[in-house]
C-alpha positions as a Markdown table, in Angstrom:
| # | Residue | x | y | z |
|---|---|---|---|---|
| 1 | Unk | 18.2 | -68.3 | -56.3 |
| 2 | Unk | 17.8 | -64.4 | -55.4 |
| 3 | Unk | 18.2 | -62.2 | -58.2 |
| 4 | Unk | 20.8 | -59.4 | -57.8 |
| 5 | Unk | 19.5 | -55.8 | -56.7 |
| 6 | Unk | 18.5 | -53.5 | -59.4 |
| 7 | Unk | 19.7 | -49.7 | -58.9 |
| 8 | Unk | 16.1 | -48.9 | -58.4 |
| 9 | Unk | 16.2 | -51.1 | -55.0 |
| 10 | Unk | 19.5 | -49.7 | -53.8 |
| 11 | Unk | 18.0 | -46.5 | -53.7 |
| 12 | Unk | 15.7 | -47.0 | -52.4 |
| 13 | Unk | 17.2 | -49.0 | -49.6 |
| 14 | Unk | 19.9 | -46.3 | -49.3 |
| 15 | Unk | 17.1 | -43.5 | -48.6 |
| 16 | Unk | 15.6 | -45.7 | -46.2 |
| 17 | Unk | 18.6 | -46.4 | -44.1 |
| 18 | Unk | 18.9 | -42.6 | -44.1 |
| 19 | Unk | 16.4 | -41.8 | -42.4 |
| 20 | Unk | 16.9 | -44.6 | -40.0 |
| 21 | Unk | 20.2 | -41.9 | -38.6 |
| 22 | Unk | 19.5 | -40.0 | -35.9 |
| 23 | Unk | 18.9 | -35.8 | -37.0 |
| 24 | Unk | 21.1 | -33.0 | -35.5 |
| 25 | Unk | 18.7 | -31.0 | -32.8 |
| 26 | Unk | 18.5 | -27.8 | -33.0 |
| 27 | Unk | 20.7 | -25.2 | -31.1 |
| 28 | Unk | 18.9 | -24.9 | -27.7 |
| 29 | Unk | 18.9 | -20.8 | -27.0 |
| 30 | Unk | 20.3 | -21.2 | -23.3 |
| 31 | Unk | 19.3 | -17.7 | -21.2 |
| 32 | Unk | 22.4 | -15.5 | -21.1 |
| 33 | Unk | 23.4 | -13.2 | -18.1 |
| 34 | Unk | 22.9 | -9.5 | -18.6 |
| 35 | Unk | 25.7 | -7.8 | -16.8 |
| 36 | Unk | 24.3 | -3.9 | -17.7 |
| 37 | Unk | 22.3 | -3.2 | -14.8 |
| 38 | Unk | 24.0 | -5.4 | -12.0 |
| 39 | Unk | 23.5 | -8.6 | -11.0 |
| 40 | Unk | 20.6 | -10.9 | -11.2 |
| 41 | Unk | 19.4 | -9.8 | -14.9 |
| 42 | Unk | 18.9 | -12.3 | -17.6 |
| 43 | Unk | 18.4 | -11.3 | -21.4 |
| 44 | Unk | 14.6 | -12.6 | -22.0 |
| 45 | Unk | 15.0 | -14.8 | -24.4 |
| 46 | Unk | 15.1 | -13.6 | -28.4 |
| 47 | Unk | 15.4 | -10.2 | -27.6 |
| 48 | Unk | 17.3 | -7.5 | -25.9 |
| 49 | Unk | 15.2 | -7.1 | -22.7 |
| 50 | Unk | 17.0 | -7.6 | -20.0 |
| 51 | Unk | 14.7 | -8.8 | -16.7 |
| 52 | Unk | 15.2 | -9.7 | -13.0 |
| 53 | Unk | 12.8 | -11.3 | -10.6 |
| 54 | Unk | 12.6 | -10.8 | -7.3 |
| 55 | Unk | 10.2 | -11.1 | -4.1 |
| 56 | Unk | 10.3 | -12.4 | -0.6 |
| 57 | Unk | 8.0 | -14.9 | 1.9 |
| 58 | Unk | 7.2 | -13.5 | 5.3 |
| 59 | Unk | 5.2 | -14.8 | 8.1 |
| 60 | Unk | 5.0 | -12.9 | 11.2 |
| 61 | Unk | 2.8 | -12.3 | 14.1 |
| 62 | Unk | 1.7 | -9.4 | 16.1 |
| 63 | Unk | 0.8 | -9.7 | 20.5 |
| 64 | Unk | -1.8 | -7.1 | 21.9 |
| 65 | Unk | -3.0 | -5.7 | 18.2 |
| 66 | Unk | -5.5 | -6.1 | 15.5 |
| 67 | Unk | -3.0 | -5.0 | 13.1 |
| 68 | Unk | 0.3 | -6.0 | 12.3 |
| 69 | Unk | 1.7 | -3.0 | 10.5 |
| 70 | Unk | 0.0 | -0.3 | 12.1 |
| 71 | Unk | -0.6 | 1.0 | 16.1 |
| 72 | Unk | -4.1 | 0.5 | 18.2 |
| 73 | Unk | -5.3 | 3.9 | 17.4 |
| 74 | Unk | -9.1 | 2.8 | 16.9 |
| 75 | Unk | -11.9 | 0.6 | 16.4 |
| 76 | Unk | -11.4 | -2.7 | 18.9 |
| 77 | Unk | -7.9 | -2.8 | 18.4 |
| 78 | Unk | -8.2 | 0.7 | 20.2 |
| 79 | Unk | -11.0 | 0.3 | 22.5 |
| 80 | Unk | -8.7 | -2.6 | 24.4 |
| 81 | Unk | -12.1 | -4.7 | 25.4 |
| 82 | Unk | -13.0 | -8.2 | 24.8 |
| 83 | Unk | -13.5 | -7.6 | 21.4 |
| 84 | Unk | -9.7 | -6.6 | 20.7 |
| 85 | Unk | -7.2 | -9.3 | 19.4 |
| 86 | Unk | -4.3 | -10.8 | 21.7 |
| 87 | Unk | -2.2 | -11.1 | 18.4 |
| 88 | Unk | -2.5 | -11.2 | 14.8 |
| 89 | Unk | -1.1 | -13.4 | 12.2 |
| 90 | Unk | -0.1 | -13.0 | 8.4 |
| 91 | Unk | 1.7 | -14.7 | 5.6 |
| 92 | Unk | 3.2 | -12.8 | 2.6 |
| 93 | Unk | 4.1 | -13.4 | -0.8 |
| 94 | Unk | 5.7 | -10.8 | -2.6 |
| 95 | Unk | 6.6 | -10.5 | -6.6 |
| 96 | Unk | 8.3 | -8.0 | -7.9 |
| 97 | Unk | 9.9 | -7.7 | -11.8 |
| 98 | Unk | 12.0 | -5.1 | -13.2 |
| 99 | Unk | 12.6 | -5.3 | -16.8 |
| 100 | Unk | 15.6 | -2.9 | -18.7 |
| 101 | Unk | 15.4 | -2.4 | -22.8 |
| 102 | Unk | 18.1 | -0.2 | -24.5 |
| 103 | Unk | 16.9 | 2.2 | -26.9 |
| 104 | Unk | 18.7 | 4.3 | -29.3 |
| 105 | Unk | 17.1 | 7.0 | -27.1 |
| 106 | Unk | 18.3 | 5.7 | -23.7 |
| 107 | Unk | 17.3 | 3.0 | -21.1 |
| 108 | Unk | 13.4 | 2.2 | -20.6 |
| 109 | Unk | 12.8 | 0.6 | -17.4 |
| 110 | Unk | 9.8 | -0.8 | -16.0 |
| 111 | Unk | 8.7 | -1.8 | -12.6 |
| 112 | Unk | 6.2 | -4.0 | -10.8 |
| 113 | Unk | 5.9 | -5.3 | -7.0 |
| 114 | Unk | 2.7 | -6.8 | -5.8 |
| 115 | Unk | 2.0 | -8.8 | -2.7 |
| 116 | Unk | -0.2 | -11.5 | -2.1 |
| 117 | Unk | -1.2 | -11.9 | 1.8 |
| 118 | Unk | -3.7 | -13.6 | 4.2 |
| 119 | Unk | -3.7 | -11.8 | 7.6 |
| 120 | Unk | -6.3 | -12.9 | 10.3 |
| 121 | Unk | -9.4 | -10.1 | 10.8 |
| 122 | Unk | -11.3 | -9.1 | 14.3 |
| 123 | Unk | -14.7 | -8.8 | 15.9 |
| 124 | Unk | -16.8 | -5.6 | 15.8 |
| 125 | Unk | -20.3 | -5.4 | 17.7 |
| 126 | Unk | -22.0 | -6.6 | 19.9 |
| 127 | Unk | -25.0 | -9.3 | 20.1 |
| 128 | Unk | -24.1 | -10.4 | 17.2 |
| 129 | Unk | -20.0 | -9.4 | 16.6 |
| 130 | Unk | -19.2 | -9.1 | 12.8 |
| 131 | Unk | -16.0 | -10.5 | 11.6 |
| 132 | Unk | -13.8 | -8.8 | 9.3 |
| 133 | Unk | -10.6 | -9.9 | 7.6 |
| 134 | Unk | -9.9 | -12.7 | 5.4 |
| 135 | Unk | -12.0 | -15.8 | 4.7 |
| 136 | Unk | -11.1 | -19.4 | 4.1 |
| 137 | Unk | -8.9 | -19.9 | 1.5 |
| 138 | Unk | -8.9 | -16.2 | 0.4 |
| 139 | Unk | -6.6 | -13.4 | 1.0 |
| 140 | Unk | -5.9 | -9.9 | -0.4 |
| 141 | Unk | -3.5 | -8.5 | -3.6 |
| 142 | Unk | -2.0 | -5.3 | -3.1 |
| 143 | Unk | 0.2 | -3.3 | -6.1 |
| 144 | Unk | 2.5 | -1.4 | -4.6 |
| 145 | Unk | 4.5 | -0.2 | -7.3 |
| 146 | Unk | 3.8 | 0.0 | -11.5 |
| 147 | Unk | 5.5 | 2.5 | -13.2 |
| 148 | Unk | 8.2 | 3.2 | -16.8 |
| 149 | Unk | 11.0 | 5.3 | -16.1 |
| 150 | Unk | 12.6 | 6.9 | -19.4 |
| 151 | Unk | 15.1 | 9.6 | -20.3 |
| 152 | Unk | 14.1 | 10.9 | -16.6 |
| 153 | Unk | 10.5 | 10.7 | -16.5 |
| 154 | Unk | 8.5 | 8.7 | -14.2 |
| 155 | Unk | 5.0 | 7.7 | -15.2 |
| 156 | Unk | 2.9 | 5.3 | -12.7 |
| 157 | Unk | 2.8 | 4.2 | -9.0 |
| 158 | Unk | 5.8 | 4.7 | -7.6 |
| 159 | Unk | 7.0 | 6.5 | -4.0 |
| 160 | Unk | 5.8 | 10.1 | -4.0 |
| 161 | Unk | 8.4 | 12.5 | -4.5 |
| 162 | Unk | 8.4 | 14.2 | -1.4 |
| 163 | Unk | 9.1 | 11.2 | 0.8 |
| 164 | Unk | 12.1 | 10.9 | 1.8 |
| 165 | Unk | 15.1 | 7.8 | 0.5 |
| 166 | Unk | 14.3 | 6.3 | 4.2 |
| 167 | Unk | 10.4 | 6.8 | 4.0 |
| 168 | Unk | 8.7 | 5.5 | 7.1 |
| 169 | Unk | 9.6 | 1.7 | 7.9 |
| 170 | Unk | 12.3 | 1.6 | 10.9 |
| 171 | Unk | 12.2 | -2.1 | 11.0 |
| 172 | Unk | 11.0 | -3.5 | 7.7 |
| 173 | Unk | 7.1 | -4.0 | 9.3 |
| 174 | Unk | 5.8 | -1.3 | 10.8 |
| 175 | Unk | 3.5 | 2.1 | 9.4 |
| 176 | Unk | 2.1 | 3.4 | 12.4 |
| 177 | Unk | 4.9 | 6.3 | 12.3 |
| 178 | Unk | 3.5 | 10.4 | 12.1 |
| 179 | Unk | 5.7 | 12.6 | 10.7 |
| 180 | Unk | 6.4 | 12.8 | 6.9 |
| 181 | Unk | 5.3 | 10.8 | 3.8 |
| 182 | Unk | 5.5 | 7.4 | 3.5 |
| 183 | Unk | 4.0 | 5.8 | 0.0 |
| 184 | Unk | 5.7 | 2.4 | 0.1 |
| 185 | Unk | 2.6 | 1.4 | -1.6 |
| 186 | Unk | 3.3 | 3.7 | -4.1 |
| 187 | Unk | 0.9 | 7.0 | -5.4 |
| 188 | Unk | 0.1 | 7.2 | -9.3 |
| 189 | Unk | 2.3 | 10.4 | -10.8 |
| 190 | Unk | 3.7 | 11.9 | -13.6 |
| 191 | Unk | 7.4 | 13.3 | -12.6 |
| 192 | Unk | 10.4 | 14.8 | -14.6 |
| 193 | Unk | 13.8 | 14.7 | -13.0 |
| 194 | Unk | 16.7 | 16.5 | -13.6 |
| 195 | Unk | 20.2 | 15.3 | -12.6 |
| 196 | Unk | 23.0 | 18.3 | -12.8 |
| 197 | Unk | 25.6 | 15.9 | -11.9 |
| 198 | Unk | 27.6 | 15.8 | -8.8 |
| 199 | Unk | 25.0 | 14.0 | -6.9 |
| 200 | Unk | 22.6 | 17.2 | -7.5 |
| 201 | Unk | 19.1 | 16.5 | -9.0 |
| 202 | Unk | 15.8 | 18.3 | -9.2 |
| 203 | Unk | 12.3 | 16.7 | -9.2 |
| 204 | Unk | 8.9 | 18.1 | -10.4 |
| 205 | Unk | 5.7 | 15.9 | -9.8 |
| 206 | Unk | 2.2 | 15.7 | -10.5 |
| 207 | Unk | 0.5 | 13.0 | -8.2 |
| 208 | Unk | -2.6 | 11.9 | -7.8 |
| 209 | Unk | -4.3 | 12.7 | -4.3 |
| 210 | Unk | -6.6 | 10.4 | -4.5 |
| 211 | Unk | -6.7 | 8.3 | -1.3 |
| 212 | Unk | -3.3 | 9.0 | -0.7 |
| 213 | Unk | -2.7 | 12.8 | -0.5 |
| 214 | Unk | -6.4 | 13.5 | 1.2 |
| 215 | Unk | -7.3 | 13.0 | 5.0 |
| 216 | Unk | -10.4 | 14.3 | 6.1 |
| 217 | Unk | -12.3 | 17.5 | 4.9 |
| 218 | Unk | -14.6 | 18.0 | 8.3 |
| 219 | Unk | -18.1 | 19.6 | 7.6 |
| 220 | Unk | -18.6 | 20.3 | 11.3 |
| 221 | Unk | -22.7 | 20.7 | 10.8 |
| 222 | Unk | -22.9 | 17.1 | 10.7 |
| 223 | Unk | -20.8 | 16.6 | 13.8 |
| 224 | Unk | -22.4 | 14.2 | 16.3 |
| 225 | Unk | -21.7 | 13.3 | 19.9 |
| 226 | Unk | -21.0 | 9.4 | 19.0 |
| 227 | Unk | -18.9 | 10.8 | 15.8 |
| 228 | Unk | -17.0 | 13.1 | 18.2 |
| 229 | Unk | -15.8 | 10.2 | 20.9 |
| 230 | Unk | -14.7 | 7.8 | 17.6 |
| 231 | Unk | -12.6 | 11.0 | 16.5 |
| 232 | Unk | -14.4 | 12.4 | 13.5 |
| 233 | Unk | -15.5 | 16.2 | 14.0 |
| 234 | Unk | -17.9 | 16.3 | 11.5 |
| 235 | Unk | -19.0 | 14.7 | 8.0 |
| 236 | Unk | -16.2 | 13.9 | 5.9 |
| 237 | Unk | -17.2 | 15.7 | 2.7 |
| 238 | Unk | -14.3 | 15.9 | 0.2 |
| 239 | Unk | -15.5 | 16.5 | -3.0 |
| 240 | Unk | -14.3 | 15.0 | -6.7 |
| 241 | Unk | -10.3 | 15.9 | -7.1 |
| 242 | Unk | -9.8 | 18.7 | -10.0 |
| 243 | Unk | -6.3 | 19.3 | -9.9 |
| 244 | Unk | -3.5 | 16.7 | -9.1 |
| 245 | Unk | -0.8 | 17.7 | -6.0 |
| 246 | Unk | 2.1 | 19.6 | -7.1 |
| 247 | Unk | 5.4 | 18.3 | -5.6 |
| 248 | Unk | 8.9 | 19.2 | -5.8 |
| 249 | Unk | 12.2 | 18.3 | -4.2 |
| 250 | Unk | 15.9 | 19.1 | -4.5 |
| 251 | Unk | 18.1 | 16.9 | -3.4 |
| 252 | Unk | 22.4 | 16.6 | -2.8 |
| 253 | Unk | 23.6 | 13.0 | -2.8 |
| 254 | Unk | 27.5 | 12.6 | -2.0 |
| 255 | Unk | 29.8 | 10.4 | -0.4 |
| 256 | Unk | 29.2 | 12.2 | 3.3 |
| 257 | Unk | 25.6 | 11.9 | 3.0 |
| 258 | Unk | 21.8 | 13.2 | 1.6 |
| 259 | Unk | 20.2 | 16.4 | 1.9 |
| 260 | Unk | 17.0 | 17.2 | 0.7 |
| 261 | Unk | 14.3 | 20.0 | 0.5 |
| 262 | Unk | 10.9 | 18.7 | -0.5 |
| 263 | Unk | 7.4 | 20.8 | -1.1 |
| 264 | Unk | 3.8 | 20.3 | -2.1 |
| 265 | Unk | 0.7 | 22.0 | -3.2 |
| 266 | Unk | -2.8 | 20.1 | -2.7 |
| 267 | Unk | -6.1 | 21.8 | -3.5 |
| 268 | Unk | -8.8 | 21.4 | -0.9 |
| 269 | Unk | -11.6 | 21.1 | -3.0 |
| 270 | Unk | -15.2 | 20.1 | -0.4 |
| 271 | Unk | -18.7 | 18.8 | -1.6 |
| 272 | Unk | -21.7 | 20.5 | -0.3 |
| 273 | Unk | -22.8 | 22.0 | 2.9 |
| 274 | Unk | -26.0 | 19.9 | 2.5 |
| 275 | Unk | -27.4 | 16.9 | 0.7 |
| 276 | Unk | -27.5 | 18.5 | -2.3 |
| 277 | Unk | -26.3 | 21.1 | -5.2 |
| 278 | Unk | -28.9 | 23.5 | -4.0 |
| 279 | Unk | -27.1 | 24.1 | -0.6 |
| 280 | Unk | -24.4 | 25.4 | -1.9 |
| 281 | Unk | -20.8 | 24.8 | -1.3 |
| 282 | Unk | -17.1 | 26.7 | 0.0 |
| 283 | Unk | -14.5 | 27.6 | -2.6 |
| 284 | Unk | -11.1 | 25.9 | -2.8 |
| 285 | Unk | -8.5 | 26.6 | -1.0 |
| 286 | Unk | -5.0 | 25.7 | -1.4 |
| 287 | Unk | -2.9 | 23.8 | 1.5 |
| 288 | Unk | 0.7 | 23.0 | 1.2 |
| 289 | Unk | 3.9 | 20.6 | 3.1 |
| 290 | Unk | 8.0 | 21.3 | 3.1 |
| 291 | Unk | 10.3 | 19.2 | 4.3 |
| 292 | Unk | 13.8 | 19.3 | 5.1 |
| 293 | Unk | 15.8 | 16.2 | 5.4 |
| 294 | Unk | 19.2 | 14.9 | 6.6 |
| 295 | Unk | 21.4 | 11.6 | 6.0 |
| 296 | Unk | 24.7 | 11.6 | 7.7 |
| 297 | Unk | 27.1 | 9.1 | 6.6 |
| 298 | Unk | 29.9 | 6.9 | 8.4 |
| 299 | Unk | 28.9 | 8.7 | 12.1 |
| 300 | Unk | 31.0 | 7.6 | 15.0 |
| 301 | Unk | 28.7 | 5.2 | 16.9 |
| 302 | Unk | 29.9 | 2.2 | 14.3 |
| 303 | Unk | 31.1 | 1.5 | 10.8 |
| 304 | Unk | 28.5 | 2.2 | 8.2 |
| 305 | Unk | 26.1 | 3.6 | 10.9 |
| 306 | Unk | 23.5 | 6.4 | 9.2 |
| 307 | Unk | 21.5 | 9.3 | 11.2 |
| 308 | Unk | 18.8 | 10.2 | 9.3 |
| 309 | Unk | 16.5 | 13.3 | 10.1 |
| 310 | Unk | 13.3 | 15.3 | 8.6 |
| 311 | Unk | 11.5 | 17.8 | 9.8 |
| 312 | Unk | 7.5 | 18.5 | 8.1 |
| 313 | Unk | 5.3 | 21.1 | 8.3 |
| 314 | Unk | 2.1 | 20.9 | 6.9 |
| 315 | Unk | -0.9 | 23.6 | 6.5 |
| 316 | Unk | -4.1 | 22.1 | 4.5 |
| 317 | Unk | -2.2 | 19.4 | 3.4 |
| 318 | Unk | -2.3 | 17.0 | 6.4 |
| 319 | Unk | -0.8 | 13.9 | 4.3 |
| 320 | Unk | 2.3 | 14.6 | 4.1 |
| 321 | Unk | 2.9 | 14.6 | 7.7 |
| 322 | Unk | 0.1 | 12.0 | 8.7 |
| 323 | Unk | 1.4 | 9.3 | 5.8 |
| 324 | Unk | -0.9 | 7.0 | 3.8 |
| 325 | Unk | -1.0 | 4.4 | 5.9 |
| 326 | Unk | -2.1 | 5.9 | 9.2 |
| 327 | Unk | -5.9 | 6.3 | 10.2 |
| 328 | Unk | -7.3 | 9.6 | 10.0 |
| 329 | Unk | -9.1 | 9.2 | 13.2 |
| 330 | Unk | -7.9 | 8.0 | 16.8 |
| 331 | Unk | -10.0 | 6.4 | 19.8 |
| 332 | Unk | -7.9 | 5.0 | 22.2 |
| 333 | Unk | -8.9 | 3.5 | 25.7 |
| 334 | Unk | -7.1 | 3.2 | 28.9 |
| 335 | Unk | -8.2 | 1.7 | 32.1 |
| 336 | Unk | -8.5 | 3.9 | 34.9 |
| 337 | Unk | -8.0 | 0.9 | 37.4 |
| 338 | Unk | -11.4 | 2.0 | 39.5 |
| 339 | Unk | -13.9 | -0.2 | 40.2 |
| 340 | Unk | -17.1 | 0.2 | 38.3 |
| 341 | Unk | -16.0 | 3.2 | 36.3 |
| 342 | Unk | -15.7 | 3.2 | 32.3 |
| 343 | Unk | -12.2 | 3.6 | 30.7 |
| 344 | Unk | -10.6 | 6.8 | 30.5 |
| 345 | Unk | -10.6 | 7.9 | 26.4 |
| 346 | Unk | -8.0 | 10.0 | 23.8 |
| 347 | Unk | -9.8 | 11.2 | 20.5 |
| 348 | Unk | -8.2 | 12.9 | 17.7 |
| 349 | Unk | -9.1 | 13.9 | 13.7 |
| 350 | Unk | -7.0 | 14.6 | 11.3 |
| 351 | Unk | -8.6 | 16.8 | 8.8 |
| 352 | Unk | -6.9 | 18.9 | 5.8 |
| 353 | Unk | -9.5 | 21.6 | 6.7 |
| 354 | Unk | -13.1 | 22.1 | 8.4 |
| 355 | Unk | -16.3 | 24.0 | 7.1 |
| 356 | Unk | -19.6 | 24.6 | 8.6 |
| 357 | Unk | -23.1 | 25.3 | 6.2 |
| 358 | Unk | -22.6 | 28.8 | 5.8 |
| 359 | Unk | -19.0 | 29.0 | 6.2 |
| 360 | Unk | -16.4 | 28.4 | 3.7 |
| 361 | Unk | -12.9 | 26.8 | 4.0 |
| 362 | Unk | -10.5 | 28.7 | 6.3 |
| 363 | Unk | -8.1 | 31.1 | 4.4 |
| 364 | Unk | -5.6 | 30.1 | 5.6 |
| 365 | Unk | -6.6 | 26.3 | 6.7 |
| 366 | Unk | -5.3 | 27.9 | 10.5 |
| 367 | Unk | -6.0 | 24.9 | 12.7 |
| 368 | Unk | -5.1 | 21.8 | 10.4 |
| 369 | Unk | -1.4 | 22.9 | 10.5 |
| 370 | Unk | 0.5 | 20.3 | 11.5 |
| 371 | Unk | 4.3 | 20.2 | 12.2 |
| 372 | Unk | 6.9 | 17.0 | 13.0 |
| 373 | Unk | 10.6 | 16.2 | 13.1 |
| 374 | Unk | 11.5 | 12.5 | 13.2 |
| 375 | Unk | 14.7 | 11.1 | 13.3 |
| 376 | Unk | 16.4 | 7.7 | 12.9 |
| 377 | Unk | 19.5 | 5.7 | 13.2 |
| 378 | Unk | 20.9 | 3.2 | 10.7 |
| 379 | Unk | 23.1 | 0.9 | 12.1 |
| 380 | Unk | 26.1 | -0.7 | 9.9 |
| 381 | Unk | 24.0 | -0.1 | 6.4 |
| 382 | Unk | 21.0 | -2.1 | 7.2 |
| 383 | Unk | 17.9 | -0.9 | 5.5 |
| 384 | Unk | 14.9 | -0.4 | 7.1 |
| 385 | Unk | 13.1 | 0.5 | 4.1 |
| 386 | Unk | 10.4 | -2.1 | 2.5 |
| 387 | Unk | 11.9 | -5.6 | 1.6 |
């Protein structure tokens, strides 16, 4: 016979069928929405960030060009010979994450786009050509924009101040426009804006020239004959940059439209006229850029439709009219349909100023002036700015 359970045993057996239940999870912290900064922000989990991701996939191909974003203006794409490309391809990734935290102080925001291509290269040469362009399973990463924006300041890579709310895309793909600024990559700075209210602010910028803001600084003692025909006047000696560009803008945004008053200050700042320190060198001289800028609002031609006009001029400071993304030197070819005879030629520079050994920098950079007006229709609120 079994002998009855002692109170020891129905403890334990007690404890035991315990465990055996099944225990509560714990509370899953589901993402919430964050409805502050308009839509598409979620509160990062655990704190009180609030983030959005975005980005876009493009694949697109170019006829008759070595480039797909820019214009023939050189190399084989410009010499239009055996060498130049019948089209060009290219795939795009692109990433960009904008994160919001509220601080006792006001809103910090930062910013970050990068793109992640593989476009197909060209041929240069002769007996043997030389590719360039991407391999095999490679590709290129390109940061367009980094920056923290805080109780008005902007601090990274970002669009330069002077450009323009339009910049220079008219169709989403496309940089081989002159006339104006046009960082969609972005251009490191340090800028403070003031907003008066009423759609009326003021912008002052420090920005680094550096590849963006310089084109070429001709010493014309170098120049040679096969320099000449590819579009470069001389040695391009810039020296190292000791002073940042100095940009401001004003600008009126209302309900009828934009206007916008933009200038810059860029310090020409050359090398040498020889290999070395002992040849001695010219002095700096300061070039500058203003624009003027129009948006028009609501015009007859259709509802939403936009104008959009800018007029540039530039003296020492080249840049600003001749954007980023444009060469700085042109060498285009044309057949001149005769038998036997080469291919008629167009050559340009573009050059912020020009010395020679001996000579220093123009005073007042006469002959790199440069002067534009470009304008643009908008039609029923699509932007043509980068996607």
């Amino acid at each position: 016979m079994k002998s009855p359970l002692t109170i020891t045993e129905m403890r334990t057996m007690s404890g035991a069928q315990a465990a055996d239940l099944p225990l509560k999870a714990k509370a899953v912290e589901y993402v919430r929405i964050c409805s502050l900064y308009g839509a598409g922000f979620f509160y990062i989990p655990g704190t009180d960030t609030c983030i959005k991701l975005g980005g876009y996939l493009r694949v697109e191909t170019a006829l008759w060009t070595n480039s797909v974003f820019n214009g023939d203006f050189n190399g084989s794409a410009g010499a239009q010979n055996r060498l130049s490309n019948h089209f060009t391809s290219r795939s795009r990734e692109d990433l960009n994450i904008d994160t919001r935290t509220a601080t006792e102080y006001g809103v910090v925001r930062t910013f970050f786009d990068a793109t992640f291509s593989w476009t197909s290269g060209g041929y240069t040469g002769s007996s043997p050509t030389t590719y360039a362009g991407d391999a095999i399973a490679g590709g290129s990463v390109g940061v367009y924009y980094a920056f923290i924006q805080f109780a008005g300041f902007t601090m990274g890579t970002a669009v330069s101040q002077f450009d323009t709310p339009w910049q220079n895309y008219p169709g989403n793909n496309f940089d081989g426009l002159a006339g104006g600024g046009g960082t969609v990559t972005g251009v490191n700075q340090f800028s403070y804006t003031a907003d008066f209210g009423g759609g009326v602010s003021a912008t002052v910028s420090a920005q680094d020239p550096t590849v963006y803001g310089t084109s070429n600084v001709f010493n014309t003692s170098f120049a040679t004959a096969a320099g000449i025909v590819g579009g470069a006047y001389g040695a391009n000696d810039v020296g190292g940059y000791w002073a940042p560009d100095f940009v401001g803008k004003v600008v009126v945004d209302q309900a009828w439209g934009l206007a916008q008053l933009s200038v810059a200050a860029h310090d020409n700042h050359a090398a040498y006229y020889g290999a070395t320190e002992l040849t001695g060198h010219p002095d700096d001289k300061w070039g500058f850029a203003v624009q003027g800028a129009l948006s028009i609002k609501n015009i007859p031609t259709g509802p939403g439709d936009t104008l959009n006009v800018q007029a540039v001029y530039t003296d020492g400071a080249t840049r600003y009219n001749f954007q980023s993304l444009l060469p700085t030197t042109f060498a285009m070819y044309g057949s001149t349909g005769l038998a036997g005879a080469y291919q008629s030629l167009g050559i340009a520079g573009v050059a912020d100023t020009v010395f020679g050994v001996g000579t220093g920098l123009p005073r007042d950079n006469q002959g790199e002036t440069a002067a534009s007006i470009r304008m643009r229709m908008r039609r029923g609120g699509a932007d043509g700015a980068r996607a």
